[in-house]
N, C-alpha and C positions, 0 to 999 in steps of 0.2 A: 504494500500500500504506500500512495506515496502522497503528500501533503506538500502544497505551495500556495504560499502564500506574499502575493505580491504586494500589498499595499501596504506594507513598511519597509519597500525599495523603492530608492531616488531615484537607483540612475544603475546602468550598465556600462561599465566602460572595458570597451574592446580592446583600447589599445594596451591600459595597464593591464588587462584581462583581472579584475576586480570589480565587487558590485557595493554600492553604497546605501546604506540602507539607515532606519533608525533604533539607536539601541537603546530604545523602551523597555520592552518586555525579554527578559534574556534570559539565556540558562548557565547553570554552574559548571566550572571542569572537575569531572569525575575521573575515576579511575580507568572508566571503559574507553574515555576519550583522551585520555592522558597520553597514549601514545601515537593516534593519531595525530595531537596538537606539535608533539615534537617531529614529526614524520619519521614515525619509528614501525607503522602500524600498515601490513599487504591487505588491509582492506579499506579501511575509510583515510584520506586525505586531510591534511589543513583545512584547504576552502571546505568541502565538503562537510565535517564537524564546524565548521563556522556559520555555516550556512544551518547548519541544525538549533546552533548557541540562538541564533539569530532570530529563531522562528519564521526564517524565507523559506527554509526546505526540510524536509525529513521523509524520512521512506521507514518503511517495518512490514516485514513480510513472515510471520510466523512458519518455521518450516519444522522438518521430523527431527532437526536438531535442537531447535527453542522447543519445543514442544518437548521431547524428552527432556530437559534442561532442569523446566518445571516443576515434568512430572515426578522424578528422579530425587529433586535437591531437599526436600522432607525426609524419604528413604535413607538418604547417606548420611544426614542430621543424625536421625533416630539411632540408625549403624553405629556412628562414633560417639554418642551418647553412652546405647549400651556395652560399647567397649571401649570405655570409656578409659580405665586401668589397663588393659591387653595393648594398647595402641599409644599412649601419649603420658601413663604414668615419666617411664625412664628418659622419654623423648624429650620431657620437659624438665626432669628433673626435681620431679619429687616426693616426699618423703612421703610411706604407709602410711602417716596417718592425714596425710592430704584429700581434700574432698574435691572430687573432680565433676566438674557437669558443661553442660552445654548453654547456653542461653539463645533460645529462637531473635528472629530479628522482627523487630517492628514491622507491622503490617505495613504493604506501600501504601494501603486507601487513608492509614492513618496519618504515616509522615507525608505524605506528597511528594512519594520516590526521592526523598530525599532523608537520611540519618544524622546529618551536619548541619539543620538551619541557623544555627549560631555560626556557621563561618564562612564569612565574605570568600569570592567566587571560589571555591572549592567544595564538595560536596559528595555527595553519592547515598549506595546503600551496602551493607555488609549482608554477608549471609548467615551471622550470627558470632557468639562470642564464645570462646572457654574461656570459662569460670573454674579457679581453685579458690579452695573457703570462703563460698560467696562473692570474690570479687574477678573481675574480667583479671583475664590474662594474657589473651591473645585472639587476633580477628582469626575468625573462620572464614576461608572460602571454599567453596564449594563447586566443582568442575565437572560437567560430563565430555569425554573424547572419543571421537572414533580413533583419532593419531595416536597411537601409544607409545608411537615412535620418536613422536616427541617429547616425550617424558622420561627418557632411557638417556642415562647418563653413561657418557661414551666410553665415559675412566672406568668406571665401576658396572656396566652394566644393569644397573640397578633402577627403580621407577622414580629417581630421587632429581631429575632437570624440570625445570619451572622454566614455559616461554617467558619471554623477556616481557609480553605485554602485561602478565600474569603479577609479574614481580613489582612492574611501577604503580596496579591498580590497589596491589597489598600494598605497596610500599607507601601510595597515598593514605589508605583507611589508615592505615599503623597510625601514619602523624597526627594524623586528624582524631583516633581514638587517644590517643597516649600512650600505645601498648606497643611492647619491643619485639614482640611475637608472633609470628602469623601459623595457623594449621591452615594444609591445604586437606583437604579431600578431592581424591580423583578416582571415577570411576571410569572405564573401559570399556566400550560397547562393540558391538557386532551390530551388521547391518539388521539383522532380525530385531534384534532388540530394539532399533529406530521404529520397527513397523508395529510395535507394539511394546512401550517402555516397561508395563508391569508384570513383563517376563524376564525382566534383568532382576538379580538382587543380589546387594552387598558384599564381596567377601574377603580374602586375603589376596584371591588368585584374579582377582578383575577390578581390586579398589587399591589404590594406597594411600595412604596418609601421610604426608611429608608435613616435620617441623624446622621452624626456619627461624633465623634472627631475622627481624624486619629490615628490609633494604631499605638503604639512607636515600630518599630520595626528593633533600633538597636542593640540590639545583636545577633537578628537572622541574620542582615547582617554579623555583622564582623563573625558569625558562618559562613557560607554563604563563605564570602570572604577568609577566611581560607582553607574550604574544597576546592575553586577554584584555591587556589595558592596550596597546597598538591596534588591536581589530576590534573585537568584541564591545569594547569601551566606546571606541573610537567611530564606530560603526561604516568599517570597510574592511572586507573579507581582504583573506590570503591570495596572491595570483592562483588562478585556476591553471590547470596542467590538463595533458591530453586524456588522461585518467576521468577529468571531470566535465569533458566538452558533453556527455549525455543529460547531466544532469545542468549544466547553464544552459541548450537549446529546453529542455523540456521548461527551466525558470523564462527565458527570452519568451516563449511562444503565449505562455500564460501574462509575462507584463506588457509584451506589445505584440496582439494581436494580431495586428492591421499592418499592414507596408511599413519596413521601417523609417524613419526620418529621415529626410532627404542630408544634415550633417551626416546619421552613422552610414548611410549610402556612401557619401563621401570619401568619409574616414577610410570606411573598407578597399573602395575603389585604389586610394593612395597608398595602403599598405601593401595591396597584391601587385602597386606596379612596383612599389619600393624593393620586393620580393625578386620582380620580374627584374631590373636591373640588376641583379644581382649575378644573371646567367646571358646579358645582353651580348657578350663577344659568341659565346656557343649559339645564339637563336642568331645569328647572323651567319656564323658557318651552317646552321639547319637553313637557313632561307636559301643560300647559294647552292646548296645541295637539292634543295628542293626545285628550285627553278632547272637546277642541269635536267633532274630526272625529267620532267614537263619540257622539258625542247627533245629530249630522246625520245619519249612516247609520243610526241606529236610527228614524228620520222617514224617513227616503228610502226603507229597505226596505221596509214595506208602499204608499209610495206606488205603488216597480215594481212588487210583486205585484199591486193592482189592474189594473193597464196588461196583463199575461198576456189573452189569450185563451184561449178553451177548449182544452184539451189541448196546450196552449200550457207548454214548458218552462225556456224560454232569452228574457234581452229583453235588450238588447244597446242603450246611449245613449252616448252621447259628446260632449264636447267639444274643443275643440282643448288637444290636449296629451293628453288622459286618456280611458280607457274603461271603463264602467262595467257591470258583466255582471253581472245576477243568475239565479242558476239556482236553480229550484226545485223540493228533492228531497224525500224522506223517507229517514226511519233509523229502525232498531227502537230500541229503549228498553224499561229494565223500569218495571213501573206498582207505584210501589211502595204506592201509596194499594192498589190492588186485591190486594195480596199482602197487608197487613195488613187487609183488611176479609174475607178467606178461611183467616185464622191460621198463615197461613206463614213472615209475613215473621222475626218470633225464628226460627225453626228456619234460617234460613240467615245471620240476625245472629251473625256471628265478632268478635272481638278481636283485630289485629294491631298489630304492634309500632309505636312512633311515636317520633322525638323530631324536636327543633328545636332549629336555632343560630342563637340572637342575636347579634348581635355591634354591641355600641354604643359609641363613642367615650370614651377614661374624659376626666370632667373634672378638672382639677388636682388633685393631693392625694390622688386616689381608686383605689380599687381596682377594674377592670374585672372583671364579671361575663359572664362567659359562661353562658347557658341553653341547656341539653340535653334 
């Protein structure tokens, strides 16, 4: 599904490839966007996460992977809950008579997908907390993969690599909670198990649970918080890249419907010759080639014509590489010599409308002339 929203955009501009817009209503950098905003992230973009902050674009297409995600992330709670001591007592370090649980995360209808409303543009949601003796200890997140191959550390072989996106969105929750700790849970799936999540369930040989010191990750904030006061603040997205030309034609077609404005005509016009100069010595050795070829075929074609035998309409030569077909037809045509030597040709001589656009390079100091 995809959602645009034009009327808190000014302007388009082509040449910086950035759109301006107003920033009113705006959203927080979360952990999910954190590494798109750094351009860390093989799925979403700068502009693209800008344009979402922004509320000019967003798309969400629930598929067999969000959809198991969902269904799954209560399951693996409950999982590390009840093994609760088998799985994170020694991992974390602590004593028999420590009391270990889990603490569910706030509902989204409650907080308004948001866990952090006390902290300016940063934010998110957790997938819940361990708790030793009543108090937080470390964020939980919670992971479903088909990739397990991702998570196999190369040194050790073992399920213990966290992608890199995995580590800045814990790395964010950690600062934002105060907690030095992150449990990951990751479960494992098989394609069957997408086609129906509640045949998957929890275990040693398809889940792990990796504990981890929280990755220090303030400088990608203040990266972070910068690019959010430059764009998001400022209310002018990131240059868009070829990655995002689908998504600014589908923004361009919804803010301007109609013909563009005869300026971005312009603009465009002047970029593609600017373009075009750029290869003007080579389109001049193509034009000399092209004219050689057009004086040879204009020799060659009466040569094949004579080669035709009687009632003969096709003659077909070749070389290696190329084939050479002339066919030889007829077309009607008006005679317009015999329409004026019979005084007709005025009576069907009309006037229609004509104009022309020049368009020539101004030099220095000069004023360009456009002719119409």
């Amino acid at each position: 599904m995809t959602d645009i929203n034009t009327k808190k955009i000014k302007r388009i501009d082509h040449q910086t490839k950035t759109i301006y817009f107003e920033p009113d209503v705006i959203k927080k950098v979360t952990g999910s966007r954190l590494s798109s905003i750094l351009g860390r992230s093989s799925y979403d973009t700068p502009f693209k996460v800008a344009c979402d902050m922004a509320k000019i674009y967003s798309e969400y297409e629930s598929s067999i992977y969000t959809e198991a995600g969902n269904t799954l992330e209560p399951v693996m709670r409950s999982y590390l809950r009840s093994n609760a001591d088998e799985l994170l007592r020694s991992e974390l370090g602590l004593l028999p008579e420590d009391i270990i649980g889990v603490e569910e995360p706030i509902s989204s209808v409650v907080c308004n997908y948001d866990h952090f409303k006390d902290v300016e543009i940063f934010g998110g949601m957790v997938d819940g907390y361990v708790v030793v003796n009543g108090k937080r200890a470390a964020v939980l997140e919670i992971k479903t993969s088909s990739r397990e191959q991702d998570w196999v550390n190369l040194t050790t072989g073992t399920r213990t690599a966290i992608p890199e996106g995995y580590l800045l969105q814990t790395g964010l929750y950690s600062k934002l909670s105060g907690l030095k700790k992150v449990v990951f849970v990751a479960g494992f799936l098989r394609k069957n198990h997408y086609d129906d999540p509640h045949t998957w369930s929890p275990n040693k040989n398809n889940c792990s649970v990796i504990v981890i010191d929280a990755p220090d990750v303030s400088k990608e904030m203040d990266e972070a918080k910068e690019w959010y006061h430059q764009h998001i603040l400022n209310g002018v997205t990131p240059q868009w890249t070829e990655r995002d030309e689908d998504i600014v034609c589908g923004i361009q077609e919804e803010f301007q419907p109609l013909e563009p404005s005869v300026q971005d005509l312009m603009e465009q016009y002047a970029q593609l010759e600017d373009e075009t100069s750029k290869y003007s010595e080579a389109l001049k050795e193509i034009s000399l080639i092209e004219k050689k070829k057009d004086s040879i075929k204009k020799i060659l074609k009466p040569k094949l014509i004579s080669m035709l035998e009687p009632g003969q309409d096709v003659i077909t030569c070749s070389i290696e590489g190329f084939v050479f077909k002339l066919t030889n037809d007829t077309k009607n045509v008006i005679d317009e010599d015999k329409m004026k030597a019979e005084g007709v040709y005025d009576k069907y001589l009309v006037e229609k409308p004509s104009a022309r656009l020049n368009v020539n390079r101004k030099a220095s100091g000069t004023q360009e002339e456009v002719e119409q």
